[in-house]
C-alpha positions in Angstrom: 52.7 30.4 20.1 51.0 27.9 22.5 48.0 29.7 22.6 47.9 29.8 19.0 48.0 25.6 19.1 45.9 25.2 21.4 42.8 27.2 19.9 43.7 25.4 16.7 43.3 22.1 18.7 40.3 23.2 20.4 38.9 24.2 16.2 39.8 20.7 15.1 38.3 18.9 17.7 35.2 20.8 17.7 34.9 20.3 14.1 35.5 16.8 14.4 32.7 16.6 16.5 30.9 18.5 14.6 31.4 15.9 11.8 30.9 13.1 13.9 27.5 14.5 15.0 26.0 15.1 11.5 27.5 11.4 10.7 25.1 10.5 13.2 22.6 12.4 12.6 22.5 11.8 9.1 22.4 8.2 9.8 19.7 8.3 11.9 17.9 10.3 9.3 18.9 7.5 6.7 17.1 4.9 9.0 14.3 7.0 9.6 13.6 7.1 5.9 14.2 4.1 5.2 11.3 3.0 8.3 9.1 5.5 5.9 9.3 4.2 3.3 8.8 0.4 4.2 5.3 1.3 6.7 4.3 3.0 3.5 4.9 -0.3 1.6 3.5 -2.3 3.9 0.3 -0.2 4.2 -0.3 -0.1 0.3 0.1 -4.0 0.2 -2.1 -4.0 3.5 -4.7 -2.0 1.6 -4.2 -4.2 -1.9 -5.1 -7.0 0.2 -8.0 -5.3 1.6 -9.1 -3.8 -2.1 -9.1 -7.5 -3.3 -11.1 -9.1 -0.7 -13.8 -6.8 -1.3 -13.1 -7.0 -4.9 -13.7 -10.4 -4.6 -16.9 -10.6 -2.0 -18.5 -8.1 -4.3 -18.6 -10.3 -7.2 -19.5 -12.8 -5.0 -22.8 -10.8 -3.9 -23.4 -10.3 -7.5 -23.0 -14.0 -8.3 -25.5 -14.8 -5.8 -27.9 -12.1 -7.0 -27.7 -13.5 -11.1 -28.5 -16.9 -9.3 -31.5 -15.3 -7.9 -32.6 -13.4 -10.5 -32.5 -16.5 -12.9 -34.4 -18.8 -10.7 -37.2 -15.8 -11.0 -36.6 -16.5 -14.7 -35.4 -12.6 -15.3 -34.2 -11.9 -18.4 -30.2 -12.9 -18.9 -29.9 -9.0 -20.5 -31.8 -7.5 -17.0 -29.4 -9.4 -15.0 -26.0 -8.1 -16.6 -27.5 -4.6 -16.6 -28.7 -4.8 -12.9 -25.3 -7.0 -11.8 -22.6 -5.8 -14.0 -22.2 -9.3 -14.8 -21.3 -10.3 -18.5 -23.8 -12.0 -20.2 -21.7 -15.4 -21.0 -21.1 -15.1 -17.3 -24.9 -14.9 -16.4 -24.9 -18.4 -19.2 -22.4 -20.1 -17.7 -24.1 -19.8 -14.5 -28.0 -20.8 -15.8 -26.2 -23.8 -17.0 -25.0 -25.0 -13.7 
């Protein structure tokens, strides 16, 4: 009858260590996600920042190249066609 007790003790505490180890393990697979999925977060933001600045030096380039263009008296149509700028754009910017 002892026996029989103790390899039920020695059941239980193996799987209550058992539990206890996939608590843990689960855990740390809960934190691992979790670091996932905020790097992945951070490097889309990271990379919305980057998309905007060159958004944003882009239409600067083109700006410059309109202002160019209309000092060589280019046609305002030639200018949106070769710039992508819209032509009340290209008018705004002869008037300054």
């Amino acid at each position: 009858m002892r026996n029989k007790y103790q390899k039920i003790n020695q059941m239980v505490d193996f799987f209550l260590l058992t539990v206890v180890k996939y608590h843990y393990q689960s855990e740390e697979i809960k934190a691992d996600e979790i670091w996932r999925a905020e790097y992945m977060q951070s490097l889309l933001r990271e990379q919305e920042r980057e998309d905007a600045a060159f958004d944003r030096g882009e239409t600067s380039k083109a700006i410059k190249i309109a202002k160019n263009l209309l000092k060589l008296e280019t046609p305002i149509e030639k200018i949106a066609i070769a710039t992508g700028i819209s032509i009340e754009e290209i008018k705004k910017l002869k008037k300054l």
